[in-house]
C-alpha positions as a Markdown table, in Angstrom:
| # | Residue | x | y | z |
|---|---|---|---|---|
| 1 | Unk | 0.0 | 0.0 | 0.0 |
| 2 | Unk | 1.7 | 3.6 | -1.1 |
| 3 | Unk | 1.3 | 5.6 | 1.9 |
| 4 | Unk | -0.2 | 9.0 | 0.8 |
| 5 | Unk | 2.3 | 11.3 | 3.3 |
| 6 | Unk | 5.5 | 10.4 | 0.9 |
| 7 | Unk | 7.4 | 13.7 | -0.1 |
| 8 | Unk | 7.3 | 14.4 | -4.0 |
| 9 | Unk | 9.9 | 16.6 | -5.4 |
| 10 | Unk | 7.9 | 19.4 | -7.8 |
| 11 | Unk | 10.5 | 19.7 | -11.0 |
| 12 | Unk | 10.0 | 22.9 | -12.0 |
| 13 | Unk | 10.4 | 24.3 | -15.6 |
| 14 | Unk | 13.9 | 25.3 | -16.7 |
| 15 | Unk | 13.1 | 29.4 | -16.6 |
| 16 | Unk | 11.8 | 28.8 | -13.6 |
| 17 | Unk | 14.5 | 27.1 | -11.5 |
| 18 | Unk | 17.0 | 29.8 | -13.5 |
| 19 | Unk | 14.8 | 32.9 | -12.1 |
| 20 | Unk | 14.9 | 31.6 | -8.6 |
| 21 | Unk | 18.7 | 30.7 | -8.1 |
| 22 | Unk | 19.3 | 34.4 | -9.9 |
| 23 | Unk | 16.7 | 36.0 | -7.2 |
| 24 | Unk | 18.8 | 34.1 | -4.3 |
| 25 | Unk | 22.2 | 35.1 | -5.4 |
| 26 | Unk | 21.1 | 38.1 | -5.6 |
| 27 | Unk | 20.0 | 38.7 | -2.6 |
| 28 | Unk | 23.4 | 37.4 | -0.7 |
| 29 | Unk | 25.1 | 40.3 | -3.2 |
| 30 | Unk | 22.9 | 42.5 | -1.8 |
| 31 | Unk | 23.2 | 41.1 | 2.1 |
| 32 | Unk | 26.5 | 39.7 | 2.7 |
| 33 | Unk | 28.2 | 40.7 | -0.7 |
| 34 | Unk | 29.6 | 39.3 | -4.1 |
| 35 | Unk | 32.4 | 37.4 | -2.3 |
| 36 | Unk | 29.5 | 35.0 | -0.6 |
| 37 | Unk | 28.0 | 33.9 | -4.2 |
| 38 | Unk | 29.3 | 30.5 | -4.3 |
| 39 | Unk | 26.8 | 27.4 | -5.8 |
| 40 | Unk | 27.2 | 26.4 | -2.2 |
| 41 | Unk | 25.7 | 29.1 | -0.5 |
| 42 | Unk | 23.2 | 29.6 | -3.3 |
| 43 | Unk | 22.2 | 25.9 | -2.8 |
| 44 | Unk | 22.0 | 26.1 | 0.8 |
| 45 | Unk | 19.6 | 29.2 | 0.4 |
| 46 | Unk | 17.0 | 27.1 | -1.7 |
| 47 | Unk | 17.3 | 23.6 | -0.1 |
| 48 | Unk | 18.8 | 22.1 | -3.3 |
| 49 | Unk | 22.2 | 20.3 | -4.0 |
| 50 | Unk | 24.7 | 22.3 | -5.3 |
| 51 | Unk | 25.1 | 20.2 | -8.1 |
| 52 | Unk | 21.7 | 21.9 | -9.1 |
| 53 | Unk | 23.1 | 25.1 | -10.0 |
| 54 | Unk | 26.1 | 24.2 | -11.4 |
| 55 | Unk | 23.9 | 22.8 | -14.3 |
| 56 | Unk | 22.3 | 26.4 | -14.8 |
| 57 | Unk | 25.6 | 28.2 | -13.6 |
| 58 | Unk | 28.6 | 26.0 | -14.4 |
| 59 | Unk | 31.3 | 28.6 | -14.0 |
| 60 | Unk | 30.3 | 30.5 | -10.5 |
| 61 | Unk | 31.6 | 33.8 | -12.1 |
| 62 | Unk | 28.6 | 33.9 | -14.6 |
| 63 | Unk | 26.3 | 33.6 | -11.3 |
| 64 | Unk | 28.2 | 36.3 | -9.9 |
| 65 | Unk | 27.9 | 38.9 | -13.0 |
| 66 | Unk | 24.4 | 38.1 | -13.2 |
| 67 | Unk | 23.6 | 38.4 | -9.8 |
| 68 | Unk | 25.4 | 42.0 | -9.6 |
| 69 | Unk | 22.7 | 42.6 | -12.8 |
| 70 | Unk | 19.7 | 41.5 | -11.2 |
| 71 | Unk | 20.5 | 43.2 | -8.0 |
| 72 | Unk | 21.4 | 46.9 | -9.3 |
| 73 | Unk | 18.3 | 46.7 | -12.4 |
| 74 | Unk | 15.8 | 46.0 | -9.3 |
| 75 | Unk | 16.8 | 48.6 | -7.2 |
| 76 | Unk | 17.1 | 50.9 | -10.2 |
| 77 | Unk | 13.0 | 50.1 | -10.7 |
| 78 | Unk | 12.3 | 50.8 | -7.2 |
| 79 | Unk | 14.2 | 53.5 | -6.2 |
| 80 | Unk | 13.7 | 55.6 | -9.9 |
| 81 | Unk | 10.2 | 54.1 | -11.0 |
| 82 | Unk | 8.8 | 55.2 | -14.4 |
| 83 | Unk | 5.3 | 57.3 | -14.3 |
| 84 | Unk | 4.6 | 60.0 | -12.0 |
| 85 | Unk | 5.0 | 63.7 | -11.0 |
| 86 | Unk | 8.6 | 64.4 | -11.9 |
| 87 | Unk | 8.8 | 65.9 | -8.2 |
| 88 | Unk | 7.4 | 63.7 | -6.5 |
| 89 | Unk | 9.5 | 61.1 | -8.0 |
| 90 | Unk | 12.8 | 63.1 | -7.2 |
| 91 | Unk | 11.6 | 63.1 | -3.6 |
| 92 | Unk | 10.7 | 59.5 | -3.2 |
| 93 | Unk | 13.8 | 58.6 | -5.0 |
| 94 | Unk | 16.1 | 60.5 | -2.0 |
| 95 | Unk | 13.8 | 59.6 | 0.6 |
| 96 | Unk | 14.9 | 55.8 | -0.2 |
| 97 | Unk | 18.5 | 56.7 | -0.4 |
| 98 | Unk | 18.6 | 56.3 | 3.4 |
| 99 | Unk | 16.5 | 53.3 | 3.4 |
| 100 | Unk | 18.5 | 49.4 | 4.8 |
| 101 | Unk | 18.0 | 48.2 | 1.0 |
| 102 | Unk | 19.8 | 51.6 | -0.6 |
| 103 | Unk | 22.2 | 51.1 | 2.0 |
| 104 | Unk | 22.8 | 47.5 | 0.8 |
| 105 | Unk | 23.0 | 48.8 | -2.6 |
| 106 | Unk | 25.3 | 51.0 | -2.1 |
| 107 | Unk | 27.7 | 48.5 | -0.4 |
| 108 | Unk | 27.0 | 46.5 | -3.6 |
| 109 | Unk | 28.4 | 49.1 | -5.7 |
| 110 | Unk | 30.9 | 49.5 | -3.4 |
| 111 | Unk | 31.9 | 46.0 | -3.5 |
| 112 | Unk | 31.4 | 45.6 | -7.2 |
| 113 | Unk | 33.4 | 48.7 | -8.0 |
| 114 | Unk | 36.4 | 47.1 | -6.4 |
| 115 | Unk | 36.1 | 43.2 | -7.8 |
| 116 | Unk | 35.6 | 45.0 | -11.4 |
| 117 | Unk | 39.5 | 46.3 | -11.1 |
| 118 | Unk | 40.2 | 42.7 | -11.9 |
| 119 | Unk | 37.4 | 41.6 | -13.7 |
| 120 | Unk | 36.4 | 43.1 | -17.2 |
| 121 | Unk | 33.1 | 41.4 | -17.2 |
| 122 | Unk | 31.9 | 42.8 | -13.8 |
| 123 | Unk | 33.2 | 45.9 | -15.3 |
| 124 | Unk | 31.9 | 46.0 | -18.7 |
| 125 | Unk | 28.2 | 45.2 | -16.9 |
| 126 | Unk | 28.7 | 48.1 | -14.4 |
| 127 | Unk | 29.3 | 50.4 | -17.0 |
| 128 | Unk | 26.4 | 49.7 | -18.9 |
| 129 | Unk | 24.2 | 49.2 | -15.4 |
| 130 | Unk | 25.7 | 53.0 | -14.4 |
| 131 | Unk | 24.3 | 54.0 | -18.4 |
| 132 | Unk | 20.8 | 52.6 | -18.0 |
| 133 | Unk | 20.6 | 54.3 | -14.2 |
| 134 | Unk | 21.6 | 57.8 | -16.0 |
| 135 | Unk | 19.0 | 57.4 | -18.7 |
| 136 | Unk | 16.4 | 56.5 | -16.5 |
| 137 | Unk | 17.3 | 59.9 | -14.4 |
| 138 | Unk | 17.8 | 61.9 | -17.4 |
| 139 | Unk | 14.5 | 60.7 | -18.7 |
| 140 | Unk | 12.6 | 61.7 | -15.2 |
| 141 | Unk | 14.7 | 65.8 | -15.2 |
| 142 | Unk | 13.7 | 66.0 | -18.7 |
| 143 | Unk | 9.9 | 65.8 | -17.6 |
| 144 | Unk | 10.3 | 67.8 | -15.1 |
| 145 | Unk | 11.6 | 70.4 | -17.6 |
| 146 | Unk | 8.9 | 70.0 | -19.8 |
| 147 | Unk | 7.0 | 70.1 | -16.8 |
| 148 | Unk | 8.1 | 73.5 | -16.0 |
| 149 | Unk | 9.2 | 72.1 | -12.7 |
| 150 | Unk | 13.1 | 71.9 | -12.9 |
| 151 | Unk | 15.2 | 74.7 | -14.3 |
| 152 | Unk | 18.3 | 72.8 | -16.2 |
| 153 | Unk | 19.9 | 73.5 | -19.4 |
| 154 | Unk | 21.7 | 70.2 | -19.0 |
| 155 | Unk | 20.2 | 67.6 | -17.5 |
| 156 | Unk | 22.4 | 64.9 | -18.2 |
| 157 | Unk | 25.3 | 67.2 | -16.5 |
| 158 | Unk | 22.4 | 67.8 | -13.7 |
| 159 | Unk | 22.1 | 63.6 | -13.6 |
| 160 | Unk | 25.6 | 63.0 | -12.9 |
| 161 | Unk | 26.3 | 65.8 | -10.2 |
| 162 | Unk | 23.3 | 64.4 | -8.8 |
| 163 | Unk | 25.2 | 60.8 | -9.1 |
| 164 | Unk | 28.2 | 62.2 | -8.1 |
| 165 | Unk | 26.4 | 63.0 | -4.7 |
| 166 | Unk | 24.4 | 59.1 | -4.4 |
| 167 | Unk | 27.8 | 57.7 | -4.8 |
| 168 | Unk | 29.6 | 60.2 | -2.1 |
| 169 | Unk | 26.8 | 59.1 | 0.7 |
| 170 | Unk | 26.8 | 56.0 | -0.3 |
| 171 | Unk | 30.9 | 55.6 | 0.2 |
| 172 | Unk | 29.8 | 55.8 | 4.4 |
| 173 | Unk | 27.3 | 52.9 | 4.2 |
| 174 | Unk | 29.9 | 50.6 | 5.8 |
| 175 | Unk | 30.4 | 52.8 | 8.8 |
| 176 | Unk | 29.6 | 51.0 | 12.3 |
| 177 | Unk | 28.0 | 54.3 | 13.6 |
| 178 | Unk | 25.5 | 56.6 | 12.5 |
| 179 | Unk | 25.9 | 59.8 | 10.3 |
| 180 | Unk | 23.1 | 61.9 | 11.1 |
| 181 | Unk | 24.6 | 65.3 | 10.4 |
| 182 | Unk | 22.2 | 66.9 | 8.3 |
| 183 | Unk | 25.2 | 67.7 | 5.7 |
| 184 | Unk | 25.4 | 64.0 | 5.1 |
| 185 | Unk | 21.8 | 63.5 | 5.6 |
| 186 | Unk | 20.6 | 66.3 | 3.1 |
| 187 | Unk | 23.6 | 66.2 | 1.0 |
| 188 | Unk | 21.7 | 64.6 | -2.1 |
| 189 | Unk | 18.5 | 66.7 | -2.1 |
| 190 | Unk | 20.9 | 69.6 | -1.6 |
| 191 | Unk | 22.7 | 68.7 | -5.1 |
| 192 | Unk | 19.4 | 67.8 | -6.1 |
| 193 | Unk | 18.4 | 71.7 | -5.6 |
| 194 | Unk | 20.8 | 73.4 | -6.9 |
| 195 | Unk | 21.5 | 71.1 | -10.2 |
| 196 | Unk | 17.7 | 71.3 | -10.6 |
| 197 | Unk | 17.4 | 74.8 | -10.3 |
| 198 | Unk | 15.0 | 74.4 | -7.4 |
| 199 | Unk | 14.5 | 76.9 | -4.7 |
| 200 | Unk | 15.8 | 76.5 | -1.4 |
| 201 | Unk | 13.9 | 73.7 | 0.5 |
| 202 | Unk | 11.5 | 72.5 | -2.1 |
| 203 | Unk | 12.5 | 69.3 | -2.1 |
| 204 | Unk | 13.0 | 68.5 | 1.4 |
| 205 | Unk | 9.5 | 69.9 | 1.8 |
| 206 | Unk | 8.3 | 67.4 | -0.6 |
| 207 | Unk | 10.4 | 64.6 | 1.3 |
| 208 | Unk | 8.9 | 65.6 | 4.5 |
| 209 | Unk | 5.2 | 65.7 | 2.8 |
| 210 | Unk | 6.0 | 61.8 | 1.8 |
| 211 | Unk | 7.4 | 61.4 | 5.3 |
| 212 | Unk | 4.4 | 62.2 | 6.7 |
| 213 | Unk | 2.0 | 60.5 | 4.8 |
| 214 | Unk | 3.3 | 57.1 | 5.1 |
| 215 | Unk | 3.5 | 57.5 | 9.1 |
């Protein structure tokens, strides 16, 4: 008689099992850094042998650049979503720049930036990660000019000294201790300001306003 409390192993399809070790290596990049991809550690995370994602990911580097591109393209979409008041969207973009996940992504970067001095591939996929981060902020200052709402005569110039200012908060997100100066914490919407020609406090207004409504 087959007892009916046997375990069954659900094979799942190919894209499938591909998307979910991607979505776990992605999250240790993110978590404890590129260093901790390994098929072993991947396996661990989803329960499977490791033998399992060597057959999807025979060479653990490949896991690792893809990884890195998973992880930086889904921050990119939450942190700098399509659709929206350009404003509003500048605001909830620097408002999340001091959120645990931006944190995390900013140690990525970190981490990434330094592996890619000795690996062209991680390098040649930051490059074009950093290009698709710039459009997608270039795309959001250009409505805002046609908008009437930003003041720029450059906005790809205005993207990357607002880039330039990401990255330069984002080189203190391994410190043990808190920064809470408000030079560091209003850095960003600062540069944001004055490469946007907004007045004076229009943006943190609009950070506060966001703030406050999801309190």
């Amino acid at each position: 008689m087959v007892s009916s409390g046997l375990n069954r192993r659900v094979r799942k399809q190919p894209g499938e099992r591909r998307a979910e070790i991607l979505a776990e290596a992605a999250r240790i990049a993110l978590e404890d850094g590129l260093e901790r991809i390994t098929l072993r550690a991947v396996a661990e995370g989803l329960g499977v042998r490791p033998g399992l994602i060597s057959h999807y990911f025979p060479a653990a580097e490949d896991l690792v650049i893809a990884a890195c591109t998973l992880a930086i393209s889904g921050e990119r979409e939450r942190l700098l979503p399509s659709g929206g008041e350009p404003l509003g969207r500048l605001a909830e973009f620097v408002r999340r720049l001091h959120e645990d996940e931006a944190l995390d992504l900013s140690r990525l970067w970190l981490n990434a930036r330094h592996l890619a001095r000795f690996n062209p591939a991680l390098a040649d996929v930051l490059e074009e990660q950093e290009a698709l981060d710039r459009d997608r902020l270039v795309e959001l200052i250009d409505e805002g000019v046609a908008a009437g709402v930003f003041s720029v005569e450059e906005p790809f110039a205005a993207c990357v000294r607002i880039f330039i200012a990401v990255d330069g908060v984002g080189a203190y997100a391994n410190n043990r201790g808190p920064f809470d100066h408000e030079a560091y914490t209003r850095f960003v919407s600062d540069v944001c300001e004055w490469a946007l020609g907004l007045e004076a406090g229009v943006l943190v207004e609009a950070i506060a306003s966001l703030e406050g409504a999801s309190s």
